[in-house]
Legacy VTK file of the C-alpha trace (Angstrom):
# vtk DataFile Version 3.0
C-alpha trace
ASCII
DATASET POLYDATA
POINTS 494 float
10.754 14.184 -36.312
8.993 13.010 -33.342
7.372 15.477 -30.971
8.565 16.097 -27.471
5.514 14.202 -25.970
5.960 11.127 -27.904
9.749 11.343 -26.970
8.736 11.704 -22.876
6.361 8.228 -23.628
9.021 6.568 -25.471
11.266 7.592 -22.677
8.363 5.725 -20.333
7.992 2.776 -21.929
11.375 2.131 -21.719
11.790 2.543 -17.875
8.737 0.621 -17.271
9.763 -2.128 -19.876
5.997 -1.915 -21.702
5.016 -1.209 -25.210
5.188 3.103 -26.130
1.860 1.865 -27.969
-0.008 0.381 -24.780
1.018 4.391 -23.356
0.307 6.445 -26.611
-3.333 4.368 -26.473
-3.440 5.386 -22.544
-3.350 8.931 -23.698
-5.879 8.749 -25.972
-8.052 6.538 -23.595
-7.753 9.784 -21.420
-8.445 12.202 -23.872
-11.602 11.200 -24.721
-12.621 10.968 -21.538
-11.972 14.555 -20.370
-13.755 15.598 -23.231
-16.912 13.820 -22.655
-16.942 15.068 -19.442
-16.364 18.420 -20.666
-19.210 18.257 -23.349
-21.347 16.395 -21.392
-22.538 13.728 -24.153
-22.582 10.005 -24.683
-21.585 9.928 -28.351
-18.928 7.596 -29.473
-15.668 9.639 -28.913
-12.289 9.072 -29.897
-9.029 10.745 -29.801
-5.483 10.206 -31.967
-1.630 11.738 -30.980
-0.001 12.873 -34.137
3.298 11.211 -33.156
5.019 14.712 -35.286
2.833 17.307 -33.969
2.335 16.096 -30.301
-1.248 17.555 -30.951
-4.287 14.919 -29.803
-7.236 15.583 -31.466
-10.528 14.607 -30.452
-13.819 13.708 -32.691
-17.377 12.195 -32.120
-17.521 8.745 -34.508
-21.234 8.701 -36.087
-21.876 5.614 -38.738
-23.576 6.668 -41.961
-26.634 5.664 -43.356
-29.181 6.070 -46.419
-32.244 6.879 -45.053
-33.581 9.627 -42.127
-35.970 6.406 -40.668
-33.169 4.462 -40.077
-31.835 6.625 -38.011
-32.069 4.328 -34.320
-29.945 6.979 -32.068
-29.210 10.315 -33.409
-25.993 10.331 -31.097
-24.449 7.428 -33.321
-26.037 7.793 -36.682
-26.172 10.212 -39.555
-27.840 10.074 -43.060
-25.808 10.111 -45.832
-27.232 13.906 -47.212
-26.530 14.916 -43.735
-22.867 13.782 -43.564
-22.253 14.767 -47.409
-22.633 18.386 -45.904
-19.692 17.585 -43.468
-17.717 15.462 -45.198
-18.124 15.266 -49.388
-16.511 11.732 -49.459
-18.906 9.985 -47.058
-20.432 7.006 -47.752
-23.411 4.647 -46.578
-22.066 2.039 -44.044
-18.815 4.340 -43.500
-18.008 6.641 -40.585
-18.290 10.610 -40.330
-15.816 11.843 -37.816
-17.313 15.402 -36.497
-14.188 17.286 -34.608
-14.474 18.169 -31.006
-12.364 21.338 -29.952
-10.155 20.231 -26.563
-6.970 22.620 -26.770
-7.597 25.561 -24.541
-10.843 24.301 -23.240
-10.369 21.251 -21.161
-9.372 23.153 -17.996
-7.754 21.843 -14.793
-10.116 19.194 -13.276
-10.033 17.364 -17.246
-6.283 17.439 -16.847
-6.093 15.978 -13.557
-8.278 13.522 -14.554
-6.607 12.349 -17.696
-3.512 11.794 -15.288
-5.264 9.756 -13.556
-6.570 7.989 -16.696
-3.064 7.293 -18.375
-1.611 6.399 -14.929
-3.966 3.899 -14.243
-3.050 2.589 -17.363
0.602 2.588 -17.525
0.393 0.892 -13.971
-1.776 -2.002 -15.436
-0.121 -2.474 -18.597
3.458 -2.590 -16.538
1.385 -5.547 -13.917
0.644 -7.405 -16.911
4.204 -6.957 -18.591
5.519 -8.235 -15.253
2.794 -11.447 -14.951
4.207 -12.558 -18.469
7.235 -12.415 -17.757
7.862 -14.370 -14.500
5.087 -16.741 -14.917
6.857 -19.312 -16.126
9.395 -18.847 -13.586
7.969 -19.987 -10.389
9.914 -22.503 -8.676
13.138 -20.272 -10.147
16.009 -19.154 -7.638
16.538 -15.341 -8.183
19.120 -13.162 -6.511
16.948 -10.140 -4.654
18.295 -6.952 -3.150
16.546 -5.855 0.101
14.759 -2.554 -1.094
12.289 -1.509 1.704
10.078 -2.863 4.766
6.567 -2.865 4.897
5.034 -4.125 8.316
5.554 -7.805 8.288
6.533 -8.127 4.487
9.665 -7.323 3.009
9.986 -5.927 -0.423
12.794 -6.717 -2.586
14.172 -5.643 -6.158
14.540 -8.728 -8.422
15.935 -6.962 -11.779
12.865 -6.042 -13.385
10.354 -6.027 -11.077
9.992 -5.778 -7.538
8.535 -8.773 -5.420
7.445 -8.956 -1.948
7.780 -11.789 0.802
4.851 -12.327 3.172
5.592 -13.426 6.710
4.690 -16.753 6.301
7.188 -16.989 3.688
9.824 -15.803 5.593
12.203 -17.797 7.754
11.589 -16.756 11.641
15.344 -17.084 12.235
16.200 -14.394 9.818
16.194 -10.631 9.560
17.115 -8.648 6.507
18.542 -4.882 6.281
17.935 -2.596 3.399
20.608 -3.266 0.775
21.211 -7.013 1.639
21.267 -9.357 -1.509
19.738 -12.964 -0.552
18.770 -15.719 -2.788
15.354 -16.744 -2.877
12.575 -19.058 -4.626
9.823 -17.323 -6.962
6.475 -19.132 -5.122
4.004 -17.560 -7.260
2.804 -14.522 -9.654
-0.682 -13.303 -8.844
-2.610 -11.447 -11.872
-4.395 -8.894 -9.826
-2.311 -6.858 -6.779
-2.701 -4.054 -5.518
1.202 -4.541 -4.339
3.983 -6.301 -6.463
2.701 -9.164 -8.180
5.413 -11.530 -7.677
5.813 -13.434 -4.136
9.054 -14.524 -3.656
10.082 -17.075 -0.385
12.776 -17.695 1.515
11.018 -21.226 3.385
10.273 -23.216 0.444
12.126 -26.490 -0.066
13.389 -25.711 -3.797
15.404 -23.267 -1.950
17.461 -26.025 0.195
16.999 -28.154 -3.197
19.511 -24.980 -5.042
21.744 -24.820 -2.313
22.293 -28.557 -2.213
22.955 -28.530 -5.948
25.304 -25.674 -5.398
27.630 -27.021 -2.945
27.173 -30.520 -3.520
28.827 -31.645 -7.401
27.549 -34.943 -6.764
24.362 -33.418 -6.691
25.348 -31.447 -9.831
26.421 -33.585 -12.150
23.735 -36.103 -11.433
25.399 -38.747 -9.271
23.239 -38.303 -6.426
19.624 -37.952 -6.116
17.796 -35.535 -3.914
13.871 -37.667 -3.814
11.974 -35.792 -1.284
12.721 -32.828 0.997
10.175 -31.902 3.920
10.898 -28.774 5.882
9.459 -26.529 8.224
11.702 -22.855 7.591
13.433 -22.296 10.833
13.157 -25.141 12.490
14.380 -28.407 10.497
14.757 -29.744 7.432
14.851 -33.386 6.176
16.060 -34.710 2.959
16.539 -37.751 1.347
19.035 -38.498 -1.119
20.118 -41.611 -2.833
23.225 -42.719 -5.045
23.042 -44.017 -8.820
27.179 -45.045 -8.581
27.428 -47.866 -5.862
30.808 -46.531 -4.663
29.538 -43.479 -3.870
27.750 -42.782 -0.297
24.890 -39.893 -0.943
25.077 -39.376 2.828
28.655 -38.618 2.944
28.618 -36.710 -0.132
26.191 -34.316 1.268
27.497 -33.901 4.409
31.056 -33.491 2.951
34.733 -33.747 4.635
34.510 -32.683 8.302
30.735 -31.572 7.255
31.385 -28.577 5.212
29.183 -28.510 2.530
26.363 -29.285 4.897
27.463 -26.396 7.096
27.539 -23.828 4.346
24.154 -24.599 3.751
23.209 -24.816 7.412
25.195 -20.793 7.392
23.438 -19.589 4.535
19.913 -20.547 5.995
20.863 -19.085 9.439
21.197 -21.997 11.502
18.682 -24.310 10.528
18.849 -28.118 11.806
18.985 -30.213 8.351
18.662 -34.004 8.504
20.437 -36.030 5.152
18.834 -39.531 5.113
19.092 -42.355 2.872
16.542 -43.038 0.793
14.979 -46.307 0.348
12.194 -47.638 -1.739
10.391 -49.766 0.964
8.901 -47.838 3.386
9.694 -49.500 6.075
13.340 -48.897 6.007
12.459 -46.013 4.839
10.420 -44.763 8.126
13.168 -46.354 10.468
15.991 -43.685 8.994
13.167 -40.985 8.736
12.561 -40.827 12.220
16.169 -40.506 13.305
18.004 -39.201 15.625
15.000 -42.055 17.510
15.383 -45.794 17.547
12.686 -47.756 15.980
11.163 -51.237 17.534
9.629 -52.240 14.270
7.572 -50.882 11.685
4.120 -52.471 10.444
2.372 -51.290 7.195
-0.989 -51.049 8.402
-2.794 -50.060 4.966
-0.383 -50.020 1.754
-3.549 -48.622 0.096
-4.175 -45.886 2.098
-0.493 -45.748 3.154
-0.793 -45.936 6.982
2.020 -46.983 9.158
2.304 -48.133 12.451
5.772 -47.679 14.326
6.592 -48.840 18.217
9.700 -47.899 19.584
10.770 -48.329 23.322
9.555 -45.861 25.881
12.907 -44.029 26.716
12.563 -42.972 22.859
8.648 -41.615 22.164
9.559 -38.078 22.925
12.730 -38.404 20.600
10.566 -39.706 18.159
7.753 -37.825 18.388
9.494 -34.576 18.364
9.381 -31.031 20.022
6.023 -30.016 19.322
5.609 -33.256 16.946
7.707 -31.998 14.624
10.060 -35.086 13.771
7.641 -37.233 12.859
5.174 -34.563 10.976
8.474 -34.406 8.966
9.102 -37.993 8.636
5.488 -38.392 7.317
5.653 -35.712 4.779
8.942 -37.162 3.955
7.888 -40.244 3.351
4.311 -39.509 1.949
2.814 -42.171 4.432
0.362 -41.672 7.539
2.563 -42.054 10.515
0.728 -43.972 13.758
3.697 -43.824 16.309
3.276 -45.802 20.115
5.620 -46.782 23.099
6.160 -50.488 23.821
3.908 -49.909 26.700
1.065 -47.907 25.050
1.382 -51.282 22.306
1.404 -54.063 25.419
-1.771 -52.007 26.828
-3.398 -52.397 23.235
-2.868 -55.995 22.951
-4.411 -56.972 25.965
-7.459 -54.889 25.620
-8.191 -56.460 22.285
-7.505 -59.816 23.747
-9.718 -59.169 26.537
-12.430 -58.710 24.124
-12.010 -60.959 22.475
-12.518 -63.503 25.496
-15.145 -61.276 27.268
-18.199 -63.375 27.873
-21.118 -62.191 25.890
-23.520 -59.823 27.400
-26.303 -61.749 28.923
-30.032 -60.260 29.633
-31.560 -60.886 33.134
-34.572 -62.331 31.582
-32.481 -65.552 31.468
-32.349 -65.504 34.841
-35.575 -68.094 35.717
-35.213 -67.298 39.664
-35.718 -63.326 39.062
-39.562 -61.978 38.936
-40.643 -58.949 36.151
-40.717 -57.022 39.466
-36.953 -57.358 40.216
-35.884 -57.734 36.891
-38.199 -53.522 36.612
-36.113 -52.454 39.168
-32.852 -53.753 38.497
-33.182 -52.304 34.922
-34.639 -48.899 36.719
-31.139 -48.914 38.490
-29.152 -49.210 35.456
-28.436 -52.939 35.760
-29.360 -54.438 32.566
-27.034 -58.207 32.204
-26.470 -60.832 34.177
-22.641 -59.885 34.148
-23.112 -56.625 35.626
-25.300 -58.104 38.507
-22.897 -60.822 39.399
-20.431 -58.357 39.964
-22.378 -55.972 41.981
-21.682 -56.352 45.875
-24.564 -57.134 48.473
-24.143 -53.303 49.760
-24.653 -51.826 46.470
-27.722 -54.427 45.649
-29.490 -53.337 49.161
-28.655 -49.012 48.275
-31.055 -49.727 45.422
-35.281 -48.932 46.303
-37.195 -51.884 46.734
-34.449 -54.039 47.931
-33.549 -55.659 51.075
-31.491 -58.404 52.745
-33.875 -61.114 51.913
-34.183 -60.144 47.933
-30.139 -59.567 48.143
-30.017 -62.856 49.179
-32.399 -64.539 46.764
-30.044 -62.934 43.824
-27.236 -64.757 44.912
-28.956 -67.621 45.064
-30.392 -67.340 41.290
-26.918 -65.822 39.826
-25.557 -68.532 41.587
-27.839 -71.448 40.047
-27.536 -69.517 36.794
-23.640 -69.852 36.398
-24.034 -73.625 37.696
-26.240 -74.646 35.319
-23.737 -73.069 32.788
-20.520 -74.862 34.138
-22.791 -77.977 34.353
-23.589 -77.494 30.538
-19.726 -76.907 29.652
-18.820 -79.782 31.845
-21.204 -82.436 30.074
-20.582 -81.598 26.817
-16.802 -81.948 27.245
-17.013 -84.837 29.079
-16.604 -84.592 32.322
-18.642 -86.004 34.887
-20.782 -83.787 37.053
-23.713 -83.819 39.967
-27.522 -82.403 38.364
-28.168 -79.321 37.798
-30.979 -79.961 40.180
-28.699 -81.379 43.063
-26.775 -78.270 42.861
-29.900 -76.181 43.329
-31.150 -78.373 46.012
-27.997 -78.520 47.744
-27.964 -74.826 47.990
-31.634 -74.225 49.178
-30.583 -76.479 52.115
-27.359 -74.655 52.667
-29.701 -71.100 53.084
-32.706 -72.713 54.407
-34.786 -71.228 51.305
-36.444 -73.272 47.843
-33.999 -73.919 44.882
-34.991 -70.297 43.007
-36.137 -72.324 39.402
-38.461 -71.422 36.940
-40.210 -75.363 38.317
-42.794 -75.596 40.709
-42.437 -76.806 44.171
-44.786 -77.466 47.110
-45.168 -75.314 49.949
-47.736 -76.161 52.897
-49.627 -78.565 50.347
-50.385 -76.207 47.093
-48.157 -75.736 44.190
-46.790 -72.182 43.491
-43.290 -70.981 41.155
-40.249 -69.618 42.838
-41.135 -66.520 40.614
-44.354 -65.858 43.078
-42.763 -67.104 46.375
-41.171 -63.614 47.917
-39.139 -65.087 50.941
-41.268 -68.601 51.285
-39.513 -71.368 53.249
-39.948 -74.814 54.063
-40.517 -73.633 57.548
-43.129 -70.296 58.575
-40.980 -67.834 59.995
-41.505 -66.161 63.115
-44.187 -63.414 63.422
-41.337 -60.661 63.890
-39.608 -61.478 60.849
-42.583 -61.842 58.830
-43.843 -58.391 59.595
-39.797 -56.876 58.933
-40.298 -58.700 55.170
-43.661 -57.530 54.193
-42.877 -54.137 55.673
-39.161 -54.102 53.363
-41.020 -55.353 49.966
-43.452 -51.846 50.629
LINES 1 495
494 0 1 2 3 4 5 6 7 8 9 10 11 12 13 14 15 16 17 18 19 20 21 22 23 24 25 26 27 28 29 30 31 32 33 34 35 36 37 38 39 40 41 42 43 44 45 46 47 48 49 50 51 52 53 54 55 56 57 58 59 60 61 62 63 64 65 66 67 68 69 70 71 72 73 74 75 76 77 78 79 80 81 82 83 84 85 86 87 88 89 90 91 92 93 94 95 96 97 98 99 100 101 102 103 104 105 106 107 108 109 110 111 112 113 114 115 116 117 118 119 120 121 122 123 124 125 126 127 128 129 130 131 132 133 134 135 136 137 138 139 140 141 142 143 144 145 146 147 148 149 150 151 152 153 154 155 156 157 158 159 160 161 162 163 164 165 166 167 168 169 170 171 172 173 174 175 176 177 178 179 180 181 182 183 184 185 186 187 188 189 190 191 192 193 194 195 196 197 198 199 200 201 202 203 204 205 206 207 208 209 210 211 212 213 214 215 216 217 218 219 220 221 222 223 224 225 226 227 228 229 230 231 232 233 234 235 236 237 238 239 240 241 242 243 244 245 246 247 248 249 250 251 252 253 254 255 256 257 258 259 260 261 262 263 264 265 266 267 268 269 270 271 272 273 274 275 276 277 278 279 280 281 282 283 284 285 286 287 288 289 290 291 292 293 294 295 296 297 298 299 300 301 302 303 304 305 306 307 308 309 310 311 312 313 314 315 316 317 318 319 320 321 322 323 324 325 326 327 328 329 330 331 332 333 334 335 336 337 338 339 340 341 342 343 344 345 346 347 348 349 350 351 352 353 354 355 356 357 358 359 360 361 362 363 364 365 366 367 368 369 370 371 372 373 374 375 376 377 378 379 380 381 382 383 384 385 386 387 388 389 390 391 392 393 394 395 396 397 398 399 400 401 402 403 404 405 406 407 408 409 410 411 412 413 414 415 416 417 418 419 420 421 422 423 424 425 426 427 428 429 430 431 432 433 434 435 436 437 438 439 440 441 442 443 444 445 446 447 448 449 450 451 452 453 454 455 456 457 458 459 460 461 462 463 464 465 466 467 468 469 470 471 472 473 474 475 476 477 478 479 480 481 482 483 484 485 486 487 488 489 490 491 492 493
């Protein structure tokens, strides 16, 4: 007949669902060590329940051998004349068990500490019974009763087990009270907790998955697909079905007569939008239904490798499109599986021009090329941030003079050698497609008479009988200027 303590562990086991042996062993576990704190020692203790008696006894476990100089540790060994005097039926290579007295002796502090022992057991041997058996249920709907709030997480009683839901896993458009029985989805079953080791969730999208299935016997029986579902708990849900019979619409079927199979669904998840869209295997169509309630322009696969999109739509839509907060087409994309690029007509316009304005944009020309502009100018041009040709043409005669160095006479010797510059290059154009056109050197001499000043070319002209370059004549003219003026130029090239 089984003792009274083995009948209180067997009476355990069974509420916690574990093994009586994984408790009996706790006990033991917890035995031995109150005793070796008692007795102070590090020999190899051990302790046994008779299962009749309810008595645990414990004993110090020392192996036998032949000899006293193989004796390593005096704790764990024993020579076989030595045990013989113990235990007449020892043998070398066996074990002597030497008794240790515990029933009376113990005392208060070993007992309390043995409780802690076989609870610390019991709790880990139930954590591990638990982790078995809903591991290979994740992804399961469960019914759960409402059992008690702690701070942000709710725990709940599943059957066997209890479970908890963290806050992100919770839908922000419910509440529960103590008692209430909800359906939920078993996310995952963590091996080490300090709480209940299952999570359970109430915003994953198996959960809209069941609840389609349940309503929907389309859904049921096969007839209709469900191939993706992307939701965000709370806020909206999209899902994409398709039909295997051609006479039956998955759409319809979903959303059932006067829509109410979709609103049970919408009832049971507290008022959550849900989107049902058609599902199609190119993505295009596929992205044009995705993003409803908008209206798509057109969609252009920009990178079937990488699967990157591109949608337009007109600019009375974008915010449709987009979403509040971005959240239609962050569900579209996840929907789909595809990188989502969405733009207005406008913003589209706006980015074909620019790229076809680069595409014409005259090359970036240095001012070296320039033959009527001296190192001197060309130093502090560069100083001033004006580096091309380009940027100097388009610079205006009051932003040339605010720079150091340079006055009214150098302004307008720039104009003159931009101005000879872009000549020469419509002269080029001109003759090569063609056309008919004066010299480059008319052009130039034409325009020194029109200012009164030498054609500004890298060739040599004469002035007053010698030969100099236009790159060392600052201000020279066919003609010596007045006293006055040549004082105001030398004193506005210091």
């Amino acid at each position: 007949m089984a003792s009274e303590l083995y009948n209180t562990i067997d009476a355990l086991s069974r509420e916690k669902g574990i093994d009586p042996r994984i408790v009996v062993s706790a006990v033991e576990d917890a035995i031995v060590v109150a005793t070796r704190k008692y007795y102070k020692t590090q020999e190899n203790l051990r302790a046994e329940l008779d299962k009749d008696t309810g008595k645990i006894r414990a004993f110090a476990v020392k192996t036998v051998v032949e000899r006293p100089e193989q004796v390593e540790d005096p704790l764990l060994q024993v020579t076989i004349d030595d045990a013989r005097k113990l235990d007449p039926n020892a043998t070398v290579g066996g074990e002597l068990q030497i008794p240790k007295a515990t029933e009376g002796i113990l005392g208060r502090i070993a007992a309390q500490l043995a409780k802690q022992v076989i609870f610390q057991k019991v709790r880990e041997a139930e954590r591990d019974t638990v982790y078995n058996e809903y591991i290979g249920r994740v992804g399961e709907i469960v019914n759960a009763t409402v059992k008690r709030l702690e701070g942000p997480e709710i725990i709940f009683d599943i059957g066997k087990a209890e479970a908890r839901m963290p806050r992100k896993e919770q839908s922000r458009l419910e509440s529960f009270a103590v008692g209430e029985r909800v359906r939920v989805v078993i996310a995952r079953v963590e091996k080490a907790s300090k709480g209940p080791a299952v999570v359970i969730s109430r915003a994953a999208p198996e959960l809209v998955q069941h609840l389609f299935q349940t309503e929907v016997p389309e859904i049921y029986d096969g007839t209709v697909v469900i191939r993706a579902i992307a939701r965000e708990a709370g806020e909206r849900t999209k899902i994409a079905v398709m039909s295997k019979d051609k006479d039956v619409d998955a759409v319809g079927a979903c959303v059932g007569m006067k829509g109410m199979r979709v609103q049970s669904i919408i009832r049971e998840l507290r008022g959550e939008k849900i989107d049902i869209i058609e599902y199609h295997e190119d993505p295009v169509t596929f992205a044009e239904k995705a993003l409803q309630p908008a209206k798509v322009s057109r969609v252009t696969v920009l990178d079937p490798s990488e699967k990157h999109l591109e949608v337009v739509v007109d600019d009375s839509q974008l915010s449709l499109a987009i979403g509040k907060k971005g959240q239609n087409v962050r569900l579209a994309a996840k929907l789909l599986g595809w990188k989502i690029d969405i733009k207005s007509e406008e913003e589209k316009r706006q980015e074909v021009e620019q790229q076809m304005s680069q595409l014409v944009a005259p090359s970036a020309t240095p001012l070296e090329e320039v033959p009527g502009l001296g190192e001197g100018l060309i130093e502090k041009l560069k100083t001033a941030g004006v580096t091309t040709v380009e940027a100097l043409a388009d610079m205006t005669p009051e932003q040339l003079e605010a720079i150091e160095g340079i006055g009214p006479k150098t302004v307008e010797r720039i104009s003159l050698a931009v101005s000879d510059y872009f000549s020469n290059l419509e002269a080029g154009a001109a003759s090569a497609g063609g056309e008919q056109s004066p010299p480059a050197e008319a052009q130039a001499e034409s325009a020194g008479a029109a200012t009164g000043e030498p054609e500004a070319t890298g060739e040599t002209v004469e002035v007053a009988g010698e030969t100099a370059t236009a790159e060392t004549m600052e201000g020279a003219a066919s003609t010596e200027p007045p006293a006055e003026e040549h004082a105001a130029s030398e004193a506005e090239g210091k």
